[in-house]
Legacy VTK file of the C-alpha trace (Angstrom):
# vtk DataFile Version 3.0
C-alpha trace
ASCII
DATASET POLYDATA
POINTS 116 float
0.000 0.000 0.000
1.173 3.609 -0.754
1.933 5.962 1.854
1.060 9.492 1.611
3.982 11.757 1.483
4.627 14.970 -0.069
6.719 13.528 -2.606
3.674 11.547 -3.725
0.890 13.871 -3.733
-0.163 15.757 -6.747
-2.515 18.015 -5.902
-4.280 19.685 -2.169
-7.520 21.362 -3.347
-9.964 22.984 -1.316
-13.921 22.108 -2.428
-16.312 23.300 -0.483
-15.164 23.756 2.933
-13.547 20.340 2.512
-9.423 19.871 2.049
-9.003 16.874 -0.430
-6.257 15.992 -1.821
-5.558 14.115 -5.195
-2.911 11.489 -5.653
-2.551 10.169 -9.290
-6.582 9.966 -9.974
-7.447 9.367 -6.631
-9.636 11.914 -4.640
-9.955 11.351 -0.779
-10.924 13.535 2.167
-8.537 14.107 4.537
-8.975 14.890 8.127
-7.705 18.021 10.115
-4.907 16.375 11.675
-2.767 15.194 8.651
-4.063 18.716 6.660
-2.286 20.734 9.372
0.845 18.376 9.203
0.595 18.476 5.591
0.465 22.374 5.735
2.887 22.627 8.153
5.312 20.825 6.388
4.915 22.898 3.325
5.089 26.092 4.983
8.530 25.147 6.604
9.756 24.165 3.585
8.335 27.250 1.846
11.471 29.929 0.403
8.757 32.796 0.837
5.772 33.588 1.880
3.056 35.941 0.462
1.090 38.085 2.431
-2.146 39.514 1.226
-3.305 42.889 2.533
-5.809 45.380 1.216
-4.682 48.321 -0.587
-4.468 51.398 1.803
-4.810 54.017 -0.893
-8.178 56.460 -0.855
-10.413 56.063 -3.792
-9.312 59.424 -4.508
-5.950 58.735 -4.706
-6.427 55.932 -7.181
-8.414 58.363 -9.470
-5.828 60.846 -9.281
-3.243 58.431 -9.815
-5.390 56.920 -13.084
-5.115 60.536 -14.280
-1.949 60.710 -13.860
-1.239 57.975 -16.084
-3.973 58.809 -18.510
-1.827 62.324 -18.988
1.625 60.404 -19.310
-0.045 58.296 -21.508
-1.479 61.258 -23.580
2.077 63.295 -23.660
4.224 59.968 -24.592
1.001 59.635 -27.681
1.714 63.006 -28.794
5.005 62.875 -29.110
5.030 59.739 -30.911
2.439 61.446 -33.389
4.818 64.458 -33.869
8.059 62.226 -34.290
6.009 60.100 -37.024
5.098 63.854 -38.432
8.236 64.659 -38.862
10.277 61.957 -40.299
6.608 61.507 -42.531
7.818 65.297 -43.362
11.142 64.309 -43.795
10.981 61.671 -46.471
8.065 63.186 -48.544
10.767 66.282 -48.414
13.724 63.948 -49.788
11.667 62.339 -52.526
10.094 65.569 -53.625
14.212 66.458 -53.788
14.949 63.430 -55.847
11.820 63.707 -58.116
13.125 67.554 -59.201
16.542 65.836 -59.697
14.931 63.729 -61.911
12.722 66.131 -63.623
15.499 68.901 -64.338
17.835 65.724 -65.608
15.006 65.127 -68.296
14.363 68.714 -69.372
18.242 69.505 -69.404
18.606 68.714 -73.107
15.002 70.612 -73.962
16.877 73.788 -72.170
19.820 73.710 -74.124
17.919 73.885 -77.378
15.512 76.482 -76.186
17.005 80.265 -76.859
15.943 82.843 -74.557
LINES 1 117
116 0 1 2 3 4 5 6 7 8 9 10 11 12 13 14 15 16 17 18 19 20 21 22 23 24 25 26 27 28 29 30 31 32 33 34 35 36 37 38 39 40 41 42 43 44 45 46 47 48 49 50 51 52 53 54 55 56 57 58 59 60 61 62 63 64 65 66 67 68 69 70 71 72 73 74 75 76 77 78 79 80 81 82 83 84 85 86 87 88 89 90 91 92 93 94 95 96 97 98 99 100 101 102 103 104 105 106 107 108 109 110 111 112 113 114 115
C-alpha cells in the first residue's frame, strides 16, 4: 500500500469547505490532523511567503493616480504622433528632392535647345 507523502501527492484542493487531496486519480478527504501536518510541512519548507493585505490608498488617490497615467499616456502619444510627423515630413521632403533631380535631368537637353 502507498503511503502518503509529499513527494507523492499531486494536488491539495480545497472544495467546499472540505481539504481533499488528489494522488494520481485518486480523490480522498482528509482529516484536520494530517491537513495541518501536511500544511505545516509545506510552509517550513516554503522559500517565501506571500502576504495579502488590502490596498491602503483612498479612492481618490487611485483616481488621481489613473489621471496621472492617462496624462503620461497622452504626452508619450503626442510625441510619438509628432516624431512620425516629422520623419513623414522628412521623407516626402527627400523624394520631392529626388523627383526635381529627376525632372530637371530630363528637361536639361530641352533647355539647351531652347534660346531665350
Amino acid at each position: 500500500m502507498n503511503t502518503l507523502t509529499l513527494a507523492n501527492l499531486s494536488l491539495i484542493l480545497r472544495i467546499g469547505g472540505t481539504l481533499c487531496v488528489t494522488q494520481r486519480s485518486l480523490m480522498f478527504p482528509i482529516s484536520s490532523t494530517l491537513k495541518n501536518s501536511l500544511m505545516g510541512s509545506i510552509q517550513d519548507s516554503a522559500d517565501f511567503a506571500i502576504k495579502i493585505h488590502p490596498p491602503k490608498q483612498e479612492t481618490n488617490e487611485i483616481l488621481e493616480d489613473i489621471d496621472e497615467i492617462k496624462s503620461l499616456e497622452m504626452k508619450e502619444l503626442n510625441y510619438e504622433m509628432e516624431d512620425y510627423a516629422r520623419a513623414k515630413q522628412k521623407m516626402l521632403n527627400l523624394h520631392k528632392r529626388r523627383i526635381e533631380q529627376i525632372v530637371s535631368k530630363a528637361f536639361e537637353p530641352l533647355h539647351a535647345t531652347l534660346v531665350y
